[in-house]
C-alpha positions, 0 to 999 in steps of 0.5 A, spaced: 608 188 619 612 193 621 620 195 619 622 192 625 621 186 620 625 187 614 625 182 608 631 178 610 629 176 616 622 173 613 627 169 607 632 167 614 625 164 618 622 160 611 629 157 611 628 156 619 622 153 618 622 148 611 628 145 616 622 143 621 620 135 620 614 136 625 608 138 619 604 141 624 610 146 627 611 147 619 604 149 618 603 153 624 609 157 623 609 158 615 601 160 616 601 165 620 608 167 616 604 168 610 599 172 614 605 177 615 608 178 608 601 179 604 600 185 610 607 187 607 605 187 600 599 190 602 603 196 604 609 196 601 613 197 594 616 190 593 621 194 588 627 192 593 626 185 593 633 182 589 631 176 585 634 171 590 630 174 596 625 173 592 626 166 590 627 164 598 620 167 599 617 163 593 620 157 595 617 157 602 610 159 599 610 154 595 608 149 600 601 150 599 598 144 602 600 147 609 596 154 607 587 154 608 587 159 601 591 157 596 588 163 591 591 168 597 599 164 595 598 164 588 596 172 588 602 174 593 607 169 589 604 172 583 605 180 586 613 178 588 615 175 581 612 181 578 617 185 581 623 181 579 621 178 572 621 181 565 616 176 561 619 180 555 625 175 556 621 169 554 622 172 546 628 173 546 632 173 539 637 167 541 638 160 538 636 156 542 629 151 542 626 155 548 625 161 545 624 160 538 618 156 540 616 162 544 616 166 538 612 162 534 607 161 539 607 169 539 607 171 531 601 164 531 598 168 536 598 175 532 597 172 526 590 168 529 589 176 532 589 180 525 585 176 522 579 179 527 582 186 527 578 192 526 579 200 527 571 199 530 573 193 535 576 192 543 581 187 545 583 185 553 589 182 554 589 178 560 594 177 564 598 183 559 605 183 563 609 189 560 604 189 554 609 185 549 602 183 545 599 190 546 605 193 543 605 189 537 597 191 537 597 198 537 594 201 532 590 196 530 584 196 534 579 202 536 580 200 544 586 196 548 585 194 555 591 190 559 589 187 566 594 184 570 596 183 577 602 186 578 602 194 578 609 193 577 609 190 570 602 194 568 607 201 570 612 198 565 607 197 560 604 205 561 612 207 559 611 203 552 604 205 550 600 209 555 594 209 551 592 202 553 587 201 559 589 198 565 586 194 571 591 191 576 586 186 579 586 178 580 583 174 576 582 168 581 576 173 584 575 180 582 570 182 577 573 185 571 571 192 571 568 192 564 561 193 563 557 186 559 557 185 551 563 191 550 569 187 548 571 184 541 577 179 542 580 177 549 587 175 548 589 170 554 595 167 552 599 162 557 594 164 563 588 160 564 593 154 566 595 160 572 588 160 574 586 157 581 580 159 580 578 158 573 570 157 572 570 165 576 575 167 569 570 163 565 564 167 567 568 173 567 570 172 559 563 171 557 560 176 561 564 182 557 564 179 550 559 181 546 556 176 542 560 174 537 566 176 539 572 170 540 577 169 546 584 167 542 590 164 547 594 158 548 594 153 554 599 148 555 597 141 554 598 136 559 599 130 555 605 133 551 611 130 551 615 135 555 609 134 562 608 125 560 616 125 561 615 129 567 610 125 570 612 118 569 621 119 568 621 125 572 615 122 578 613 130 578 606 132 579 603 135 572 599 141 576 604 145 580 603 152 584 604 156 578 600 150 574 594 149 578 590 147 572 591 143 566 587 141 560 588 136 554 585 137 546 579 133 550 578 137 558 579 144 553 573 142 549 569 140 555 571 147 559 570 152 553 563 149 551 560 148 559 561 155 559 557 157 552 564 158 548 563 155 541 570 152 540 572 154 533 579 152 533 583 148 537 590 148 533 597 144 536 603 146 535 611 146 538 615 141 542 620 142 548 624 136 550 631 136 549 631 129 545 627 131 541 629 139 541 632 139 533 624 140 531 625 147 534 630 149 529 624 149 524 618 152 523 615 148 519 615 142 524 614 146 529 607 148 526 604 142 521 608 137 524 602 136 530 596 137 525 597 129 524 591 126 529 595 122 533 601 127 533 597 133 535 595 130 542 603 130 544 604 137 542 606 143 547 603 148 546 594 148 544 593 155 541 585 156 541 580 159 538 573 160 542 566 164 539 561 166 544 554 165 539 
């Protein structure tokens, strides 16, 4: 793409086409549309795109039934909104069920983690944002790396911790530049559900743990109030585009072990759903309430724990 095509005309020719009724116009234009912004991502800085832009754009490659590679859209949706989205907004302090469940999930998250940590050992943050858990983990491990697919969000990460090593690279498929059996913790918390091609990360996890080591991260569940109520209320898809993949307590397990990963933890915990939003008002529910076995298969979040033996 040169500059004689500026980014509002891209977001004025996606509004142009999801107008069109014709699925095969659809296709042909917003194929060959695509094809011009990833060359412009290859090329270009994205720091001057304005969220609003950016949405525009999103919302037309979000239709992704109309693209062949649907790992190529998500890597270029992921590009864009790295350059908008600060996920440090996800763990505000404000009192509000939303985000006093993400800040459970992060101190469960760092309380599983420092149970492990060592002066001696590694850890790999994937899809590692600004560093929020890096930054909390400094000084704790010998080495910390950071691999994530926005070299926007890893430059604000060198600003707060420039000892971390980072790769810039997509999960979907690209090699992990880490030689095999060196890593102690993988910390892959609310990622693997963004992985289009999953089995590739997988193979990768296991490939640069050392035996013994742990993978420890959250999925969200599929069976939780918050996605049942989308599926049947809302008559919405559980997967979506940035949801590609979903597991419950039962599909996580049957993944984790068909790639030689011990399942050691599988704890439950959180729930979101406006009817039900005074439970995130309290810690204590929002941890124990889903270890009843019943209950547990309705929580939001699975915080799990894998060993490779």
């Amino acid at each position: 793409m040169n500059e004689t095509l500026p980014l509002v005309t891209l977001s004025n020719q996606l509004t142009h086409i999801l107008s069109l009724r014709d699925d095969k116009a659809i296709c042909k234009n917003l194929s060959r549309l695509h094809t011009l912004l990833r060359d412009y991502v290859d090329e270009h800085i994205l720091e001057d795109i304005n969220e609003a832009l950016a949405r525009t754009i999103q919302t037309g490659l979000m239709r992704t039934d109309y693209i062949t590679d649907n790992s190529q859209v998500l890597t270029l949706l992921y590009k864009i909104e790295g350059t908008i989205a600060h996920l440090d907004n996800l763990y505000k302090d404000e009192d509000d069920c939303f985000y006093r469940l993400m800040n459970i999930r992060k101190e469960l998250l760092l309380q599983e983690i420092l149970q492990y940590a060592s002066k001696e050992k590694s850890l790999l943050d994937l899809g590692c944002a600004e560093g929020i858990f890096l930054q909390r983990l400094k000084g704790e491990f010998k080495k910390l790396y950071g691999i994530d697919i926005s070299n926007e969000r890893l430059e604000r990460l060198h600003k707060r911790n420039a000892e971390v090593t980072t790769f810039c690279l997509d999960l979907n498929q690209d090699p992990i530049d880490i030689r095999d059996s060196s890593i102690d913790i993988i910390l892959a918390t609310e990622i693997l559900e963004h992985i289009y091609n999953y089995p590739h990360v997988f193979s990768e996890m296991f490939r640069v743990l050392n035996k013994g080591g742990r993978i420890i991260g959250t999925i969200p569940n599929k069976d939780s109030l918050l996605y049942l109520r989308r599926k049947y209320f809302l008559k919405k898809n559980v997967t979506s585009w940035n949801h590609p993949h979903m597991w419950n307590l039962g599909s996580f397990k049957r993944t984790a072990s068909s790639f030689n990963l011990k399942v050691e933890k599988l704890h439950c915990f959180g729930v979101a759903i406006p009817l039900v939003n005074f439970i995130g008002k309290f810690y204590f529910l929002q941890t124990t309430l889903f270890k009843l076995p019943l209950i547990r298969n309705f929580s939001t979040f699975i915080l799990f724990n894998l060993v490779k033996e």
